[in-house]
C-alpha positions as CSV (number, residue, x, y, z in Angstrom):
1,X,-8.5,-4.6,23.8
2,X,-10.9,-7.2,23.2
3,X,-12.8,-7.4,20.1
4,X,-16.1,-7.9,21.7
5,X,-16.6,-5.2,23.6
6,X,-19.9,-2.8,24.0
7,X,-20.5,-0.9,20.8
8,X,-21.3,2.7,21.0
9,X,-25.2,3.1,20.7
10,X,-26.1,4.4,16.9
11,X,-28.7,6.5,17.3
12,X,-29.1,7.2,13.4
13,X,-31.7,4.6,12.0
14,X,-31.7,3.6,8.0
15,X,-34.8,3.3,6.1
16,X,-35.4,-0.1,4.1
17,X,-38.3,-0.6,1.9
18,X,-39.0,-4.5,0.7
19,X,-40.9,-4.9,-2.1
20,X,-43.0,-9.0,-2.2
21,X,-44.8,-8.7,-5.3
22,X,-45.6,-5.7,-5.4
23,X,-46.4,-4.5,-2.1
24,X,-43.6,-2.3,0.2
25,X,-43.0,-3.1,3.3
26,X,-41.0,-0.2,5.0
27,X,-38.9,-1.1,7.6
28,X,-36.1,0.7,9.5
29,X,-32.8,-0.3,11.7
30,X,-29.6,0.9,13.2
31,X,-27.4,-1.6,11.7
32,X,-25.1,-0.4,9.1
33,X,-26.1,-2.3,5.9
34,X,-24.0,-3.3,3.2
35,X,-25.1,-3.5,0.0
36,X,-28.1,-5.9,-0.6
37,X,-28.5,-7.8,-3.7
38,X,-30.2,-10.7,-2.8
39,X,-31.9,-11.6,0.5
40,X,-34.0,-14.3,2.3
41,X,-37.1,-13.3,4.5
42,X,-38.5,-16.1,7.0
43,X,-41.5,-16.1,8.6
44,X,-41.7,-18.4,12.2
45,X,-45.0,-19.9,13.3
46,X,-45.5,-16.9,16.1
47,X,-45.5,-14.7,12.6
48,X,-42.1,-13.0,13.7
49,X,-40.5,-12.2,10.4
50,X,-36.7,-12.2,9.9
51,X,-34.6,-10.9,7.1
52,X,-31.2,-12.4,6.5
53,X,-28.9,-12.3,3.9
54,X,-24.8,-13.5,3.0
55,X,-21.8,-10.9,2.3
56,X,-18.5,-12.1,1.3
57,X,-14.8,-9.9,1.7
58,X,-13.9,-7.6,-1.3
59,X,-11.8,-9.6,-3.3
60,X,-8.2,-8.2,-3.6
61,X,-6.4,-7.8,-7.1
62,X,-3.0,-9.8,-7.4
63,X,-0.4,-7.7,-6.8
64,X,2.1,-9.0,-9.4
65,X,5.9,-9.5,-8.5
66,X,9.1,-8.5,-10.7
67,X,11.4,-11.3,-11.7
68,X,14.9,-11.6,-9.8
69,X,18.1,-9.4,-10.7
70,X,20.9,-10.8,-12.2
71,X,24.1,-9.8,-10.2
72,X,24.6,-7.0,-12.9
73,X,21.4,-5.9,-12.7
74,X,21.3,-6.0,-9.3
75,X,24.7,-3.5,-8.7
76,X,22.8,-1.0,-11.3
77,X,20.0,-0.8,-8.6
78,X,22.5,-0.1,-6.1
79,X,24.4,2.7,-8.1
80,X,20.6,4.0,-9.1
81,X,19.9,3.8,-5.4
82,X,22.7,5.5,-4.2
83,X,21.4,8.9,-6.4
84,X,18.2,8.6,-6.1
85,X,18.0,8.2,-2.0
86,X,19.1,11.4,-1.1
87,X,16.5,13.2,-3.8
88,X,13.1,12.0,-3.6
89,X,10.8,13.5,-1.9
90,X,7.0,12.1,-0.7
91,X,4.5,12.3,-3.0
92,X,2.3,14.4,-0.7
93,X,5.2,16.6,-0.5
94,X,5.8,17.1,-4.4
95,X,2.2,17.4,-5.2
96,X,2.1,20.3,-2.8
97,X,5.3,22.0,-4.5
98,X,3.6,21.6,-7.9
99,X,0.4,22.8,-6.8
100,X,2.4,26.3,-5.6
101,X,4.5,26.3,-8.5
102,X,1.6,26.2,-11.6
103,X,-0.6,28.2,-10.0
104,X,-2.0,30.4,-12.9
105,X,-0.3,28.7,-15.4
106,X,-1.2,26.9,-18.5
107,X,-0.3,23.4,-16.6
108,X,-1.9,23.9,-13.7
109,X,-4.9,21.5,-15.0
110,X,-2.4,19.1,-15.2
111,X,-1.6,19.1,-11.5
112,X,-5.4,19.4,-10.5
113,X,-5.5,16.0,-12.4
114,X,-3.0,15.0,-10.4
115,X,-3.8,15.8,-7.1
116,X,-8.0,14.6,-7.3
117,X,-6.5,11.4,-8.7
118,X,-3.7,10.6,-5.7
119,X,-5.2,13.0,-3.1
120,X,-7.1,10.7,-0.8
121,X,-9.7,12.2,1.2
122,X,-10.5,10.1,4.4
123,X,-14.2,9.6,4.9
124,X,-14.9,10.5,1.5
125,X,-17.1,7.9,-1.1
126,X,-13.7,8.0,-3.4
127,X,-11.2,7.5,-0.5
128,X,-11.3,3.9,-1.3
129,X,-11.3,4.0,-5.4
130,X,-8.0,6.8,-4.3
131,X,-6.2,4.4,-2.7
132,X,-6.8,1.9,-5.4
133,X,-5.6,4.5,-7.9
134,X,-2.4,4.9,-6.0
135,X,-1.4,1.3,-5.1
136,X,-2.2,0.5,-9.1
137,X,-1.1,3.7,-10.8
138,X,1.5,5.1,-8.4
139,X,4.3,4.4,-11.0
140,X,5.1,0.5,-9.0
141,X,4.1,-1.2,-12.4
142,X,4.5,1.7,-15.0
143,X,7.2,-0.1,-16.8
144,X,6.2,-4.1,-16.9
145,X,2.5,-2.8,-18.1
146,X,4.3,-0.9,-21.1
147,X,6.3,-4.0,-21.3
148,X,2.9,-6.2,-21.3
149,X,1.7,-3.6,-23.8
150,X,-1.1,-2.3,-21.6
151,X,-1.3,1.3,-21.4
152,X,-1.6,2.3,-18.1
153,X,-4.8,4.0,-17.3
154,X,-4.1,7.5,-15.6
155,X,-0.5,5.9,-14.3
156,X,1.8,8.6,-12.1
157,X,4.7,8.4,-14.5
158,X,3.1,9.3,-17.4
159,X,1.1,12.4,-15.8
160,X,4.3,13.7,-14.6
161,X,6.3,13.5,-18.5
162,X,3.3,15.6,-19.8
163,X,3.5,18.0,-17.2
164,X,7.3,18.2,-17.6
165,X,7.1,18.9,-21.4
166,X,4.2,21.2,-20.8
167,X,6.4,23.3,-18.6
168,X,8.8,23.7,-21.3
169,X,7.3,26.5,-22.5
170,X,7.4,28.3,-18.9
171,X,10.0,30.7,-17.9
172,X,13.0,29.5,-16.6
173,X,12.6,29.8,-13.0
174,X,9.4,28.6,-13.2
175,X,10.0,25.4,-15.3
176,X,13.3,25.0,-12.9
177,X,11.0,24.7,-9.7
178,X,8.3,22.4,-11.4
179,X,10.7,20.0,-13.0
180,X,12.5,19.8,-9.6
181,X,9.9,18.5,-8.2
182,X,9.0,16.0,-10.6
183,X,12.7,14.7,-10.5
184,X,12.2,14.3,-6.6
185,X,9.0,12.4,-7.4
186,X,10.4,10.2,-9.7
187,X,13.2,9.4,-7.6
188,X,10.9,7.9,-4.8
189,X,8.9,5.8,-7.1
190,X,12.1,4.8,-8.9
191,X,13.6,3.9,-5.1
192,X,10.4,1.9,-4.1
193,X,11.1,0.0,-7.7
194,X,14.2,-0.7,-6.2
195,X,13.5,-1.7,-2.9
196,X,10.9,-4.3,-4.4
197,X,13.1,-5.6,-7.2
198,X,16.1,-6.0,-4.2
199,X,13.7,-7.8,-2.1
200,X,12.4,-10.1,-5.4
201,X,16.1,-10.9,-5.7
202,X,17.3,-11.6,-2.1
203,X,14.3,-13.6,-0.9
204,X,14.0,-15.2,-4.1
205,X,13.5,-18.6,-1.8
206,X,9.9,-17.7,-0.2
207,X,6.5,-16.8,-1.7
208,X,6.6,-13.7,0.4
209,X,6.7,-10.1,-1.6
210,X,7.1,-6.7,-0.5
211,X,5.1,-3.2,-2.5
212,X,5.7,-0.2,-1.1
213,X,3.6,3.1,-1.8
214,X,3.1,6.5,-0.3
215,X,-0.1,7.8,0.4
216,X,-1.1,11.8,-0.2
217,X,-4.1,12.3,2.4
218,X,-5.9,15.3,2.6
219,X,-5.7,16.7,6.8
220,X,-7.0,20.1,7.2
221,X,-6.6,21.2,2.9
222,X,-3.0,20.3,3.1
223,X,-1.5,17.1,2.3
224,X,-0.2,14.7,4.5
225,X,2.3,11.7,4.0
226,X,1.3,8.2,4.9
227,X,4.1,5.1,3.7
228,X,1.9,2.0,3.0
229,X,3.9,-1.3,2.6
230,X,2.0,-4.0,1.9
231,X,2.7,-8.0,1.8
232,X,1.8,-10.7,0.5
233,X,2.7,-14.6,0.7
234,X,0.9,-17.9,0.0
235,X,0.7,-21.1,3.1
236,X,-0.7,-24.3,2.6
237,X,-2.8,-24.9,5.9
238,X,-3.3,-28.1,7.9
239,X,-5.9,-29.5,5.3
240,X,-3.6,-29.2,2.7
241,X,-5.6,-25.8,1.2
242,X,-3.3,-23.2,-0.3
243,X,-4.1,-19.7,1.4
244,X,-3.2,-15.9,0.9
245,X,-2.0,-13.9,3.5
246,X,-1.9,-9.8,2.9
247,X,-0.2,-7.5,5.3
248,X,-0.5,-3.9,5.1
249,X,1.3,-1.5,7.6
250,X,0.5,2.6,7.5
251,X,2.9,4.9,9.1
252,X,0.8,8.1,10.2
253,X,1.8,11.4,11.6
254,X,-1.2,12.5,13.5
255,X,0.6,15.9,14.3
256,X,-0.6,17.3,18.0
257,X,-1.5,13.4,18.5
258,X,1.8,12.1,17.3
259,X,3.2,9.2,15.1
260,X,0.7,5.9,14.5
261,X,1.3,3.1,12.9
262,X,-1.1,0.6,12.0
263,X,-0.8,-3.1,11.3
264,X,-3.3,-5.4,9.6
265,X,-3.5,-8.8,8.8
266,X,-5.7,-10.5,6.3
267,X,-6.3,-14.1,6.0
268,X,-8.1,-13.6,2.1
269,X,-9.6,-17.6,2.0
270,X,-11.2,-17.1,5.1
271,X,-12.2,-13.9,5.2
272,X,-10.3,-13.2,8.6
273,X,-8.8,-10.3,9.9
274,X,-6.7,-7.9,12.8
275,X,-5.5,-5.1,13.1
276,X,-2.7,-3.3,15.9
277,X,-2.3,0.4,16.4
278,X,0.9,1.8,18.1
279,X,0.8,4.7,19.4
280,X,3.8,7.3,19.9
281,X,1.3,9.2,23.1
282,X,-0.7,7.7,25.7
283,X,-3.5,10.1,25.1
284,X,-3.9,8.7,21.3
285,X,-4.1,5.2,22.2
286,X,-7.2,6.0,24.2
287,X,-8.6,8.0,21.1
288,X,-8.1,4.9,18.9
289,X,-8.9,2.1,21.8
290,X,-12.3,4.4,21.8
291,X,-13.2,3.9,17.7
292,X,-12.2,0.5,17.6
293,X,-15.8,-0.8,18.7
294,X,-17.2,0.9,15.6
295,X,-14.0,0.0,13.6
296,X,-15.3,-3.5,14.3
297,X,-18.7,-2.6,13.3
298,X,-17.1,-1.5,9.7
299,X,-15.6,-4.9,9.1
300,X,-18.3,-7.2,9.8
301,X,-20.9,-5.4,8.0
302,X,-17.8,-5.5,4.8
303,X,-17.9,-9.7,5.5
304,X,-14.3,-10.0,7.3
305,X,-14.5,-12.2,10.5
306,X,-12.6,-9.6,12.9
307,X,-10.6,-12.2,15.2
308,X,-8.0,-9.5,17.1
309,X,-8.3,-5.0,17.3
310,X,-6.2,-3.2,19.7
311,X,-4.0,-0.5,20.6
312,X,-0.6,0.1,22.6
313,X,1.9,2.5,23.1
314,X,5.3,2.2,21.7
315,X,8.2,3.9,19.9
316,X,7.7,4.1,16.1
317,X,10.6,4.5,14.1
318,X,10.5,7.4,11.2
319,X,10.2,7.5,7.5
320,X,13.7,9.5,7.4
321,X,15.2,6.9,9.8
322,X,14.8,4.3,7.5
323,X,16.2,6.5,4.5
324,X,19.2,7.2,6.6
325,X,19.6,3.3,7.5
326,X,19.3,2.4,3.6
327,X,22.0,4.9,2.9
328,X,24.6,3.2,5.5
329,X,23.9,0.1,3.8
330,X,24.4,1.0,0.3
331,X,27.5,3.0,1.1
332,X,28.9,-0.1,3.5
């Protein structure tokens, strides 16, 4: 679907007051505006005044990669792998059985923490800082920032020890079911670990690196599972300019609307951007073909030069197809 086609009409308007010296000028529009630190007014010579003013992309953070395995190293991860596969467990998934297991226990603070820091909540004002949280704290860089000797602020691993030695003092079935499901946790951060170490090591030739994460999102009060993979590489262009390239891809289950997955594509230097949807029913591409006119709206007013959006249908392949396939090629 072309990027340019008719936006929906916005019939909510947003008041702006100007203040020149200390007189207000109130004024109101329909545009979604940014935030506005500094801006230019211009007056013409027919007295038509104009308002104008520059936004740049949110700057990314590096994402920073793990040095290759040695060959020893590298047939731990595959032993590690082999045990830790068939346990994990999403992290939407082991918050939940946390949640039901310390109810009305003395660690149940513990997993309130847990779930307002990971939970994301789509829509919300904290969705985005969530979805920082997890991408920085999900347990990806636990280790190398203890190595670096900087604690990690509020990190995944860390929340889940305490809670495991708080539990100690639970009765036994009790303590069984919570630490169970902290040892499923910990087995799919230690897998993505592994998956981004195995990467680091095979395609040690390219600039190209792999993170994956899951993504707990709040649908109806219960959580959902989302994988998020993103990736980065550097290209020098035509001009000889070295550019960054980020990838990120969101597998969704939508329930009555099926399986989505979106990809997007982010040129950082310039600022440019796409995005695809695939769609597992015809009915949900139409839903997301509709939203992508505003979706377009979002970006611009956020600074990204939106150069492709669209939506198809298609077959999408499942988290727990992928596990499967991982597990043939460990045990071939």
């Amino acid at each position: 679907m072309p990027t340019n086609a008719a936006y929906q009409p916005r019939p909510a308007a947003t008041a702006l007051t100007v203040d020149i010296k200390g007189i207000a000028i109130s004024l109101t529009t329909t545009a979604n505006l940014p935030q506005l630190n500094q801006v230019v007014i211009a007056r013409d010579s027919t007295n038509n005044y104009s308002i104008q003013w520059q936004t740049k992309p949110p700057q990314t953070q590096p994402l920073q990669p793990a040095p290759p395995m040695t060959p020893a190293q590298n047939a731990t991860a595959e032993q590690i792998l082999r045990e830790s596969l068939p346990l994990q467990i999403p992290l939407a998934d082991g918050l939940q059985q946390l949640s039901r297991s310390a109810q009305n226990t003395p660690v149940d603070k513990v997993v309130n923490s847990l779930l307002q820091l990971f939970g994301v909540r789509p829509g919300s004002n904290e969705a985005p800082q969530t979805i920082k949280q997890n991408v920085q704290s999900g347990g990806l860089f636990t280790e190398r920032q203890l190595a670096t000797q900087a604690p990690p602020q509020n990190d995944l691993k860390q929340i889940l020890l305490q809670l495991k030695q708080g539990a100690e003092q639970l009765p036994a079935q009790q303590r069984e079911r919570i630490n169970t499901a902290i040892d499923k946790v910990m087995a799919r951060v230690t897998t993505h670990q592994l998956h981004h170490l195995q990467h680091q090591t095979q395609r040690s030739d390219t600039t190209e690196r792999i993170f994956q994460f899951d993504l707990p999102i709040y649908q109806n009060a219960q959580l959902e599972h989302v994988d998020m993979t993103i990736r980065s590489r550097k290209q020098t262009s035509s001009s000889g300019e070295l550019q960054t390239f980020w990838g990120v891809k969101l597998n969704f289950n939508l329930q009555e609307h099926g399986q989505v997955t979106a990809e997007i594509s982010l040129n950082e230097t310039e600022g440019e951007l796409s995005a695809g949807f695939i769609c597992e029913q015809t009915k949900t591409v139409q839903l997301v073909r509709n939203q992508l006119s505003e979706f377009n709206h979002q970006l611009s007013d956020l600074g990204f030069s939106v150069q492709h959006l669209s939506a198809r249908e298609g077959k999408i392949s499942s988290a727990a197809d992928a596990v499967q396939r991982k597990l043939v090629d460990i045990k071939t």
